[in-house]
N, C-alpha and C positions, 0 to 999 in steps of 0.2 A: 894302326887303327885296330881296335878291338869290335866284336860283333859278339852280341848277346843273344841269343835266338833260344826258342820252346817250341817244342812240337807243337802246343795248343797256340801259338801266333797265328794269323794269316790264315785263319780258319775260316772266313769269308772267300777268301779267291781259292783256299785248296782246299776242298771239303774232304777227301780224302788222307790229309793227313793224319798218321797214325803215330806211336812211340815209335815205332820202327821204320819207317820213312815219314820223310815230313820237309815240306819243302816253306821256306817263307820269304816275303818281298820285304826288301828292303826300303826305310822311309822315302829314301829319292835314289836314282841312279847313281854308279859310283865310277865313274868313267878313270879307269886306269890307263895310264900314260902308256905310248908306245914305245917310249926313249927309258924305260923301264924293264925290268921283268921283276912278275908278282908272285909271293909265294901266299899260300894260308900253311894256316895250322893247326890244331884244336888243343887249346891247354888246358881242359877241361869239361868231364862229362856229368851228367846226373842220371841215372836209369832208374826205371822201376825196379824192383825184384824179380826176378824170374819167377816164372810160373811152380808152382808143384811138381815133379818128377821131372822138370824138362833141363837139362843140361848141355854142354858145350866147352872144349875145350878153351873157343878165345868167341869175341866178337870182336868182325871189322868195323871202322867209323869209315865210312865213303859219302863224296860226293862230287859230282857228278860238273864241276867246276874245276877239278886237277886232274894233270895231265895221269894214264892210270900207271901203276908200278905192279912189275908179278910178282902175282901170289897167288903158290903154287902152281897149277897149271894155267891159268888165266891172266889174264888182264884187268885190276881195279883201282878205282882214283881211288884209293885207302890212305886217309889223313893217319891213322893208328890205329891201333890193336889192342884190345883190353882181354887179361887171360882170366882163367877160370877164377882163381885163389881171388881176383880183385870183383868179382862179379858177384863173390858171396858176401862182400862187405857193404853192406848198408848205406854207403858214404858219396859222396861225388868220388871220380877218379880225377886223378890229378897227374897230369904227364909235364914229369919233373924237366926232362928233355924233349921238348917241343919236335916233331920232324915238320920242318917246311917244305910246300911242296907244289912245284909248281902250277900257274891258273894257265887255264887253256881262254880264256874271255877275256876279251879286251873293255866290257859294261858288267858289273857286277851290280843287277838288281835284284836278283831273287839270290838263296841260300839255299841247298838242299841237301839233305843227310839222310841215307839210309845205311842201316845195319845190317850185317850179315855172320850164321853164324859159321863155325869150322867146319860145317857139312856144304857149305853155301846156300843154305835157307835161310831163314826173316827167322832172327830169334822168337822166343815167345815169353811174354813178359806179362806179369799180372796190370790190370789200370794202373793209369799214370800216366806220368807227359814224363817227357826228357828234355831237361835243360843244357845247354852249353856254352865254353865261351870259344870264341875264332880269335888270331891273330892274323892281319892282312897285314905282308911287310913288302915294302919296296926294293927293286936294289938295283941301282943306276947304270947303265949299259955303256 
């Protein structure tokens, strides 16, 4: 199943949503099977531009739905990783190879994404929403 999600969705239940985190509900509950295990994934991002003098070597994609994987000295649900070189191109990114990864939730109704950057702060991005796409896959136990 694919998931479509924008930071500016679901702006009514999360007022706080911003480019860089942002959380949205999904049209109805997605109750995933127990005789299952679920992974996501994100096959693609859209970001605004960065701000003026503000730079970073990578930004993490997390959310707070997969189980977390280290990076570095921590602990993060990080779907992927987008580095500097692709952060100056104007373009959606495109993750040619998907990493799947497993859901910690047995009810998938809300979406949440927030960013982080290689210092582990909230990038800083000029206006704009960020668009994406998810991949939800099954895999029979």
């Amino acid at each position: 199943m694919y998931i479509y999600i924008s930071s500016q969705q679901s702006d009514d239940f999360f007022t706080d949503n911003s480019a860089e985190a942002f959380r949205v509900r999904l049209p109805k509950p997605l109750h995933l099977s127990p005789m299952s295990r679920w992974y996501l994934a994100i096959l693609d991002i859209d970001l605004p531009v960065l701000k003026d003098g503000y730079s970073t070597d990578y930004i993490t994609i997390n959310s707070s739905t997969c189980e977390p994987s280290i990076v570095n000295t921590t602990l993060q649900p990080i779907l992927n990783r987008i580095y500097d070189y692709e952060l100056q191109v104007v373009t959606p990114v495109t993750f040619d190879t998907p990493r799947y990864v497993p859901l910690t939730v047995d009810i998938l109704d809300t979406v949440d994404i927030y960013l982080t950057d290689s210092q582990g702060g909230t990038p800083s991005f000029a206006p704009g929403q960020v668009s994406c796409t998810l991949h939800l896959q099954q895999e029979d136990i």
